[in-house]
N, C-alpha and C positions, 0 to 999 in steps of 0.2 A: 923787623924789616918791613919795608912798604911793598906792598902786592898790588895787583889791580885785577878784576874779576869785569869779564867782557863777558854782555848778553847782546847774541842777533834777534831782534823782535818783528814782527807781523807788520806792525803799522806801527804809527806814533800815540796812538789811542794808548795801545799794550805798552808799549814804553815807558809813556808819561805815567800809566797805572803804577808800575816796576818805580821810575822814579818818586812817584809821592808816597811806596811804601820805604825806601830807602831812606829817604828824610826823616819817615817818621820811626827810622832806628836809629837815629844819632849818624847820620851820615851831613854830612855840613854842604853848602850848595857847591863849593869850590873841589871837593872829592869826587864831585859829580862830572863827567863829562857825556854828550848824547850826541851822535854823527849821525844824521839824515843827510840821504842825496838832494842836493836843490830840485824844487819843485816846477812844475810849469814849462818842463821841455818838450818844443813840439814833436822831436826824437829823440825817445830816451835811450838809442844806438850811439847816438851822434855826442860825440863830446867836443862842448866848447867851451869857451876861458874859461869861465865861472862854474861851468864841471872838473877841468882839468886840474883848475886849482883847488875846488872840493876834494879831489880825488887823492893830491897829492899831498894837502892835509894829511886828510883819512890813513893814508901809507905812514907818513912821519909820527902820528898820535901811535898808532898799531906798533908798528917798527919800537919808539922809542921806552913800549913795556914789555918788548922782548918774542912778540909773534913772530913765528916762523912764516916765510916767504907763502906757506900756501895755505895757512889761516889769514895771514893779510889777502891773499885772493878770494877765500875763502867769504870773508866779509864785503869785499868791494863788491863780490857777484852780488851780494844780499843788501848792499846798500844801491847797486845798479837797478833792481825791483824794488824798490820804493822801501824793503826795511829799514829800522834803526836799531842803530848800534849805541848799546849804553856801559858807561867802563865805570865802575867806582875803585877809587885807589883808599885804603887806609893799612892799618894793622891787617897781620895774620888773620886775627880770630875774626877783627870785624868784616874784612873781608870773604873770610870763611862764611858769613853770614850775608852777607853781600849775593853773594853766589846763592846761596838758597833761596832768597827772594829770587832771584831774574828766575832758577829753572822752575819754582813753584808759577812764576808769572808768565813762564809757556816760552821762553829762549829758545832757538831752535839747536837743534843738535849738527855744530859747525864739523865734529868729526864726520859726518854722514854728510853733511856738504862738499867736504871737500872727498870725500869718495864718491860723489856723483849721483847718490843715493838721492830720491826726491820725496822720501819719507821724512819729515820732520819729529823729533820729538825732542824733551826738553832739556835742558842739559848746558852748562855753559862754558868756558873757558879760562882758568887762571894761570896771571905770568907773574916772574917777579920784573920788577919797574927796572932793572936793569937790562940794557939790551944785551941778546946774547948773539949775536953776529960774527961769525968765525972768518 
């Protein structure tokens, strides 16, 4: 079965790091996907087209490996501060392994996000690729 393993990261520095150790375990570029907020807004409160559309990407990507409504929040708050969100889809195992790189690569701990908590640590998220929306 296809799984996907979502990491919240710091910046796109910590990301990109996350991403070239992925590649270099056999993860292929297309298993790869990485959701940054558009850069360059003079309010990053204010959302306009090219946020809105950002945004609602970001929802459909999340939504369609099965997050629940308040880890899709959970992310959008952390991609609203300038984090990125990086998702690798493969196998169980690889992605089992998927997941140990982002929380060794410093992932924030999205349960303690979404409890309100502003202590980060690292820790990531797996769903299976099917949506489970009731």
């Amino acid at each position: 079965m296809t799984k996907t393993a979502v990491g919240l990261f710091e910046n796109e520095v910590t990301a990109n790091k996350v991403v070239s150790e992925l590649r270099g375990n056999d993860f292929l570029p297309e298993e790869i996907r990485v959701l940054g907020e558009p850069f360059g807004r003079p309010n990053p409160e204010a959302l306009d087209v090219g946020t809105a559309e950002f945004e609602a990407g970001s929802i459909r990507e999340l939504e369609s490996i099965g997050a629940t409504r308040l880890e899709v929040q959970a992310y959008l708050h952390g991609l609203r501060r300038g984090r990125v969100v990086v998702l690798a889809t493969s196998s169980d195992g690889k992605v089992d392994g998927a997941a140990r790189i982002m929380s060794q690569g410093g992932a924030f701990d999205v349960e303690k996000l979404m409890a309100g908590n502003r202590i980060f640590s690292a820790s990531y998220a797996k769903f299976d690729t099917l949506p489970r929306w009731v």
